[in-house]
C-alpha positions as CSV (number, residue, x, y, z in Angstrom):
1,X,0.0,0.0,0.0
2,X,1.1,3.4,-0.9
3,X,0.9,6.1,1.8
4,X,0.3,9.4,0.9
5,X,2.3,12.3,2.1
6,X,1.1,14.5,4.7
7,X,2.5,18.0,3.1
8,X,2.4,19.8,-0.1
9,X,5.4,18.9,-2.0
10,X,4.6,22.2,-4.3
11,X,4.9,24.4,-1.5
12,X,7.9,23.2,-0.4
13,X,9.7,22.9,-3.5
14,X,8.4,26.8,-4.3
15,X,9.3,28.0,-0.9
16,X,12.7,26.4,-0.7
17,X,13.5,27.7,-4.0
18,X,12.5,31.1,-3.4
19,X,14.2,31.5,0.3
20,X,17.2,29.5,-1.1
21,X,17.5,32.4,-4.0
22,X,16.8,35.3,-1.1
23,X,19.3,33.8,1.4
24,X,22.6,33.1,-1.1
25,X,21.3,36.8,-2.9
26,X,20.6,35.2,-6.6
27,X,18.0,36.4,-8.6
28,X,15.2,34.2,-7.6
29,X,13.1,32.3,-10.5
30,X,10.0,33.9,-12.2
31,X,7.1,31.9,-11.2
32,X,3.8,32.2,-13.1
33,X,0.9,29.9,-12.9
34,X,-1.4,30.6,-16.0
35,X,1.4,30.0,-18.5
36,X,1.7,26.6,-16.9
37,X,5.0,25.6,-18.4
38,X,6.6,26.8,-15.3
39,X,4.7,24.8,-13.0
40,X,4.1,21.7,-14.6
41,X,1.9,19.2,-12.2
42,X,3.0,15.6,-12.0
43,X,1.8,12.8,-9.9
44,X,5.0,10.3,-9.4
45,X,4.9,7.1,-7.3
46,X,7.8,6.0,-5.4
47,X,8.4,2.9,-3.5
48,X,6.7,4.2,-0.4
49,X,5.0,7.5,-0.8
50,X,2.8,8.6,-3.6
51,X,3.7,13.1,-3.9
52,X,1.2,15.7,-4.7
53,X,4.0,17.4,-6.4
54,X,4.6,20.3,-9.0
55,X,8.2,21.0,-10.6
56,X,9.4,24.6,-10.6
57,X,11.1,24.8,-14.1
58,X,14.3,26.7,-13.7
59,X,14.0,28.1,-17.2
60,X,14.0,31.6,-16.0
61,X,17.1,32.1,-14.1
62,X,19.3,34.9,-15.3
63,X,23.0,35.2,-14.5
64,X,23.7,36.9,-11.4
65,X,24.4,40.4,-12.1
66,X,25.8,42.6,-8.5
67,X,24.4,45.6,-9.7
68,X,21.2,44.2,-10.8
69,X,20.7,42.0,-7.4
70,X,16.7,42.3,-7.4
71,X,14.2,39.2,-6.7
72,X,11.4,38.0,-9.1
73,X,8.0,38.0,-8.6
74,X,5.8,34.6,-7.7
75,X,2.3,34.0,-8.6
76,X,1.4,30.4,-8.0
77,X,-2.2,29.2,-7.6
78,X,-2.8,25.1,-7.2
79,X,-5.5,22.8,-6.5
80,X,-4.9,20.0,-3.4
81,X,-7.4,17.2,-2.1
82,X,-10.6,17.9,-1.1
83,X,-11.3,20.6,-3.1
84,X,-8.5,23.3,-1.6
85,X,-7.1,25.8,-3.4
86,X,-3.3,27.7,-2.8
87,X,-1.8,31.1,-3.9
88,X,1.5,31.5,-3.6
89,X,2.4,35.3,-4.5
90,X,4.2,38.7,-3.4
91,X,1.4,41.0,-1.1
92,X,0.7,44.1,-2.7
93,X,3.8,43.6,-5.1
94,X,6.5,43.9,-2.8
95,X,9.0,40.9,-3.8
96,X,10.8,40.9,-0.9
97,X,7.6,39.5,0.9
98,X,5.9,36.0,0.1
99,X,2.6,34.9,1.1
100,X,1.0,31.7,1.0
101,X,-2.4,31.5,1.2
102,X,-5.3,28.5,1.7
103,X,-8.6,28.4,0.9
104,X,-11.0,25.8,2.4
105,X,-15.0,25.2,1.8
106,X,-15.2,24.3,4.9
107,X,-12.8,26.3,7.2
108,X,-15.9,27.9,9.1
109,X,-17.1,24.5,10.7
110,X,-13.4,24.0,11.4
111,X,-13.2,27.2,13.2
112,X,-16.0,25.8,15.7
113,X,-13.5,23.3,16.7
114,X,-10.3,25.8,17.3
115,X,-8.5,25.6,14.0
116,X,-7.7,29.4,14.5
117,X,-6.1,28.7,18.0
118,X,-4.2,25.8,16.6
119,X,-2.7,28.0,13.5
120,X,-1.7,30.6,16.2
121,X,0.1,28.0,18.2
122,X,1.9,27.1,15.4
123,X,2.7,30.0,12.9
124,X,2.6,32.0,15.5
125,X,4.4,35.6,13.9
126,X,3.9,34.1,10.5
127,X,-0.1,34.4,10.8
128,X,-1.7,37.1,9.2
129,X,-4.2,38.5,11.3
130,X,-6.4,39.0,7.9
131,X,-6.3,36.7,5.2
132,X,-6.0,37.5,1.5
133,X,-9.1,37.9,0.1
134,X,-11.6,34.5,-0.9
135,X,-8.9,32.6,1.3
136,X,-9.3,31.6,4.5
137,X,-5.7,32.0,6.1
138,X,-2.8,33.6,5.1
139,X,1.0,33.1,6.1
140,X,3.5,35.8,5.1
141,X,7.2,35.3,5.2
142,X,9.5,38.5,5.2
143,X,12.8,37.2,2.6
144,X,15.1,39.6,4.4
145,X,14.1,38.3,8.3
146,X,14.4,34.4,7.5
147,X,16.4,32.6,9.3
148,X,19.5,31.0,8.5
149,X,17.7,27.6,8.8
150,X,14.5,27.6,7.1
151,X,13.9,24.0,6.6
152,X,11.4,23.9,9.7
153,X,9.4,26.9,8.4
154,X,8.8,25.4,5.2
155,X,8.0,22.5,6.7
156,X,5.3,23.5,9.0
157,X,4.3,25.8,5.8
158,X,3.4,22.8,3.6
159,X,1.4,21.2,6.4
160,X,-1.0,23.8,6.2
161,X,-3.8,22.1,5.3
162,X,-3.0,19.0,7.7
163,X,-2.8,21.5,10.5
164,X,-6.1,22.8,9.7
165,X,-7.8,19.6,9.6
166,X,-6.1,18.8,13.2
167,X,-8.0,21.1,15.5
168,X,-11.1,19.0,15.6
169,X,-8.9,15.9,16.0
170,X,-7.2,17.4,19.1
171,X,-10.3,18.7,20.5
172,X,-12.0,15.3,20.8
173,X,-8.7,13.5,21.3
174,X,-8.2,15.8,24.2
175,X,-11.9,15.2,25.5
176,X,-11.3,11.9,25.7
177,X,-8.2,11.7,27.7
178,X,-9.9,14.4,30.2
179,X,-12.5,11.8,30.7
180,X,-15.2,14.7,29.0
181,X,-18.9,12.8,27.8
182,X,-21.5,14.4,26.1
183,X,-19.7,16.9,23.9
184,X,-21.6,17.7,20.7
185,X,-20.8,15.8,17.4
186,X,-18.3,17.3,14.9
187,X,-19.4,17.3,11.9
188,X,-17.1,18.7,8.7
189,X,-18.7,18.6,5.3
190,X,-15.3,18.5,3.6
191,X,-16.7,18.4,0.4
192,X,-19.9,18.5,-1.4
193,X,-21.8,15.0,-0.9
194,X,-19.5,13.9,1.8
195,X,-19.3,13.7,5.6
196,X,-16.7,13.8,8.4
197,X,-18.0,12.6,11.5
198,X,-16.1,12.9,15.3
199,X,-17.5,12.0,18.6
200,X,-16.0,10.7,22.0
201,X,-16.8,8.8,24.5
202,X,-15.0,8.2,27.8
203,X,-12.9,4.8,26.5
204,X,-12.5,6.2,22.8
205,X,-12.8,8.4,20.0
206,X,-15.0,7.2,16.6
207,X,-14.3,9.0,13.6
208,X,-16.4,8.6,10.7
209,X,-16.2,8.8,6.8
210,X,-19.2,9.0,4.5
211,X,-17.8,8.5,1.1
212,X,-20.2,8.1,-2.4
213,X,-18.7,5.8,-5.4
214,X,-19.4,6.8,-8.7
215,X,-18.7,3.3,-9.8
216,X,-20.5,0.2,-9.0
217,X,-16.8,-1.2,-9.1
218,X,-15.2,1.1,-7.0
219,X,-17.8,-0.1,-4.2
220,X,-17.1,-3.9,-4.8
221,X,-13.1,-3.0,-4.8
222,X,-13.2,-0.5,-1.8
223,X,-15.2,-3.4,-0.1
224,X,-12.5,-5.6,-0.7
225,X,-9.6,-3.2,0.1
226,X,-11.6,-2.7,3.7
227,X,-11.8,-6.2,4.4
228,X,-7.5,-5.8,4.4
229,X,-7.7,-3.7,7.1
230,X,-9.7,-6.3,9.3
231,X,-7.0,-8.9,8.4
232,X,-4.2,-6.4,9.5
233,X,-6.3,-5.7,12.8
234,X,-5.8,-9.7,13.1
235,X,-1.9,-9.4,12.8
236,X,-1.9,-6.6,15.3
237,X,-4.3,-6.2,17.6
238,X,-3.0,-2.4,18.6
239,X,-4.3,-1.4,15.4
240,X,-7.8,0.6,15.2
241,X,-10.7,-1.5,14.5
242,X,-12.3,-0.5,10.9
243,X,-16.2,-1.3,10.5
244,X,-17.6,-0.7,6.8
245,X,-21.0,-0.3,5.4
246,X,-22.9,0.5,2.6
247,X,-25.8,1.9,2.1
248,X,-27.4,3.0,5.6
249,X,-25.3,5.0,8.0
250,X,-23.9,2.8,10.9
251,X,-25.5,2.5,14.3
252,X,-24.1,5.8,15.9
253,X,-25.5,8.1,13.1
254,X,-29.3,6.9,12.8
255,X,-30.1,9.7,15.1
256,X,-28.1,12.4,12.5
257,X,-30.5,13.9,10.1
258,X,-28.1,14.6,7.7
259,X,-26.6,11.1,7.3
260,X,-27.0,10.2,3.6
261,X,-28.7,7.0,2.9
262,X,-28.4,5.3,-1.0
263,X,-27.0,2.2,-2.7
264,X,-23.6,4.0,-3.6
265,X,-23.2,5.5,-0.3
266,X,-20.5,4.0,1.9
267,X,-19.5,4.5,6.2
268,X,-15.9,3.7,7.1
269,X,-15.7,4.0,10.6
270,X,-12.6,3.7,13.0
271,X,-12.7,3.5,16.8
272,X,-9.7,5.1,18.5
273,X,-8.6,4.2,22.2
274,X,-6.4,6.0,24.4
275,X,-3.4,4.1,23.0
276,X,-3.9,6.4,19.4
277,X,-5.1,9.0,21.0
278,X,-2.3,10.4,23.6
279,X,0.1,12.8,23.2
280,X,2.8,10.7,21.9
281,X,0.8,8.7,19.5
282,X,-1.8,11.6,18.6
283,X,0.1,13.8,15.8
284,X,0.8,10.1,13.7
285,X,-2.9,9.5,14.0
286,X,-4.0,12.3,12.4
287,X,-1.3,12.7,9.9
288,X,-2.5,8.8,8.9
289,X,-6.5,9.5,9.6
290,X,-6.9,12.6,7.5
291,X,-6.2,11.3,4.4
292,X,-7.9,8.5,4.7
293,X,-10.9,9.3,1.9
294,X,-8.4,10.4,-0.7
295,X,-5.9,7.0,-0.1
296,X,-9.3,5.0,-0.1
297,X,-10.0,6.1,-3.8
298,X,-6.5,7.0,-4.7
299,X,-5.9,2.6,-4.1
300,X,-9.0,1.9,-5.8
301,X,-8.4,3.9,-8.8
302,X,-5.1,2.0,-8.6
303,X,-6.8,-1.4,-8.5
304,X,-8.6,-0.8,-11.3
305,X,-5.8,0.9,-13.6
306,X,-4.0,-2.4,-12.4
307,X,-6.9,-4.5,-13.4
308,X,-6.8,-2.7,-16.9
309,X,-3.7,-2.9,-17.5
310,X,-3.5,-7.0,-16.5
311,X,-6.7,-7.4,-19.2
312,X,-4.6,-6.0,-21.9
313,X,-1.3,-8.0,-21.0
314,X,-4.1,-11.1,-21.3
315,X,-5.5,-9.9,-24.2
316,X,-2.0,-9.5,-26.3
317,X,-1.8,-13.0,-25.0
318,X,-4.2,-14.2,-27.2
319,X,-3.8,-12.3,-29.8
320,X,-0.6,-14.2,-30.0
321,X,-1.9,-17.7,-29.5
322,X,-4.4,-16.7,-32.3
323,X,-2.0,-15.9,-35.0
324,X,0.0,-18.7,-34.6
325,X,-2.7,-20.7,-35.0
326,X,-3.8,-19.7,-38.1
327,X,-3.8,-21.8,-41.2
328,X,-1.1,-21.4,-44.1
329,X,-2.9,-20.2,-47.3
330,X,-2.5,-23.2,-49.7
331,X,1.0,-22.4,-51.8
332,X,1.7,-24.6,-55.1
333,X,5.1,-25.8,-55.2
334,X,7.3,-26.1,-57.8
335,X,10.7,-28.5,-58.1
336,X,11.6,-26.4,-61.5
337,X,12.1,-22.8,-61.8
338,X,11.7,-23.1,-66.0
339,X,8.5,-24.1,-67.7
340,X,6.1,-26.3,-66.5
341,X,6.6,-29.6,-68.9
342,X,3.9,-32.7,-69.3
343,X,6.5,-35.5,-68.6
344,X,4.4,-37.5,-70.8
345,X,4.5,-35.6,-73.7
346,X,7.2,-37.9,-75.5
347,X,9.1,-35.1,-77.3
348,X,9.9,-33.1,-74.3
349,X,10.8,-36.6,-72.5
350,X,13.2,-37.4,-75.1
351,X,14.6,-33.3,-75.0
352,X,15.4,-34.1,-70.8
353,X,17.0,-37.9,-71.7
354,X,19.6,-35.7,-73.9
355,X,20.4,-33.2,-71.5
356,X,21.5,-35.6,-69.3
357,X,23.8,-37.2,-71.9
C-alpha cells in the first residue's frame, strides 16, 4: 500500500526555492501559474510514498548580475485534495515578501473546533491577522528576516492544510483523555456530498467517513480493500478497528439527520482508544487518519488501472496464440524454376533424356 504524504510537496519545492535564492542573494526564478509551463503538475509514485508534487522549471534564471541584485515576482495558484485551493504570490507587489495563502470550503465549521487557536500556536508571527481575500488563512514570510535555517518553516508551511484539519482531532482526542462525555458531534462537510463525523466517548474516539462511489466497481473493490484492514487488525491487535457499510449510516448516526442514505453510499468507521489518542501517539494518527478518503480512492483507482492494464497483458496473449494458430494459405510448389513440362508428352521426355547425356 502506498501512503500518501502528509505535506504539499509544491509548497515546499516553491518556498525552498525562493528562500534559497533570497538567502545566497541570486536572482530568484520567475514563477507564473497561467502560462503553466513553469509549473508543470506531476503525480509520481515512489516505492513508499505517492507526492502531490509540481516541478518549478528553472528556465528563468538569469545570470547573477551585482548591480542588478533584485528578486522575481511569484504568482502560484494550485489545487490540493478535497477541493482546496493555494496562492503563492508577493502581497501588494513587494517581492521581498511572500505569502502563501489556503482556501478551504469548509474552514468555518473547522473554526468551531479551534482551528484558528491551533494555527496561532503554530505560525505564531507568521499568521496574518487578515487573510488574503476569498482565502481563509494567510501566512507571510519576510525574505530579508528568515532565518539561517529555514527547513522547519517550510515545513510547517506545507502542512498547512494538515494543521487545519487537526483542530477538531485534538479537540476530541483531548476530551477523551480528560474523561469529557456528552460533547456535541463534529461534523465537517469537507466536500460537497461527503461527511466527516467525530465523537467521544469516555474509552475512545469514533471517527467517521461518509464517502459516495461513482462506480458500482469502485464499491465492490473498496469493499474488498476494507476487508484488508480487518485482516491487518488480526496481525496486530493495537491497530484501530475499521467497520464498513454500505448503504445506511452505521449505528451511531441513525439519530443524524443529515446522514446520507443510498446504494452507492458507503461509512468507514474507526474506533480510536487512548493508546492512538495520547500525546505521543496523537500527531501520527492524524497525519495517517486525515487522508484516509483520498488514499481509499487514490488505491482503488489504482486497483482498477491495475486491473486494466492485466486485461490487456491477457489480451496480447491471445492475440498471439491466435496468429499462430492460423492456417497457411494453400501455396503450389514447384521443383523447377523453367516451364512447367507434361512428362508425358514424349518429345519433351526425349529433350530431358539428352540433356542428361
Amino acid at each position: 500500500m502506498i501512503i500518501l504524504e502528509q505535506n504539499n510537496r509544491i509548497i515546499t519545492e516553491v518556498l525552498d526555492l525562493k528562500f534559497s535564492a533570497a538567502k545566497q542573494g541570486l536572482n530568484s526564478v520567475e514563477v507564473k501559474s497561467p502560462k503553466f509551463q513553469l509549473c508543470d503538475l506531476n503525480f509520481f509514485l515512489s516505492t513508499k510514498n505517492c507526492y502531490r508534487f509540481a516541478h518549478v522549471v528553472d528556465s528563468t534564471r538569469t545570470p547573477f548580475d551585482p548591480g542588478r541584485n533584485k528578486l522575481e515576482k511569484v504568482d502560484v495558484r494550485f489545487a490540493d485534495f478535497d477541493g482546496v485551493i493555494y496562492h503563492i504570490s508577493n502581497p501588494d507587489g513587494d517581492r521581498a515578501k511572500i505569502m502563501l495563502s489556503i482556501s478551504l470550503k469548509f474552514y468555518k465549521e473547522l473554526q468551531e473546533h479551534g482551528a484558528d487557536e491551533l494555527l496561532r500556536r503554530e505560525y505564531g508571527k507568521y499568521l496574518c491577522a487578515t487573510p488574503e481575500l476569498s482565502h481563509n488563512v494567510s501566512l507571510i514570510y519576510d525574505l530579508n528576516e528568515l532565518p539561517d535555517d529555514y527547513s522547519t518553516i517550510v515545513s510547517q508551511a506545507s502542512h498547512l492544510k494538515r494543521n487545519c484539519f487537526a483542530s477538531v482531532f485534538e479537540k476530541y482526542f483531548n476530551f477523551q483523555s480528560q474523561g469529557q462525555t456528552g460533547a456535541k458531534r463534529a461534523v465537517i462537510h469537507y466536500r460537497d456530498d461527503e461527511t466527516l463525523y467525530v465523537e467521544t466517548k469516555a474509552d475512545r474516539v469514533t471517527v467517521i467517513f461518509s464517502t459516495i462511489f461513482r462506480d458500482p466497481d469502485d464499491m465492490v473493490i473498496g469493499k474488498l480493500f476494507l476487508q484488508e484492514f480487518r485482516e491487518g487488525r488480526k496481525a496486530s491487535q493495537t491497530s484501530p478497528a475499521v467497520l464498513y457499510t454500505v448503504g445506511e449510516p452505521p449505528l451511531e448516526l441513525r439519530d443524524c439527520p443529515d446522514a446520507r442514505v443510498g446504494d452507492n453510499v458507503g461509512y468507514i468507521t474507526f474506533v480510536l482508544f487512548p493508546r492512538h489518542t495520547n500525546t505521543h501517539a496523537r500527531d501520527n494518527t492524524i497525519n495517517l487518519i486525515h487522508t484516509f478518503r483520498d488514499y481509499l480512492h487514490y488505491h482503488i483507482k489504482c486497483s482498477k488501472a491495475y486491473m486494466h492494464s492485466r486485461m490487456r497483458a491477457r489480451t496480447n496473449d491471445f492475440v498471439k496464440i491466435l496468429n499462430r494458430a492460423r492456417p497457411e494459405g494453400r501455396v503450389e510448389k514447384k521443383t523447377f524454376s523453367e516451364p512447367d513440362l507434361d512428362i508425358y508428352d514424349s518429345d519433351a521426355f526425349a529433350l530431358l533424356l539428352d540433356v542428361g547425356h
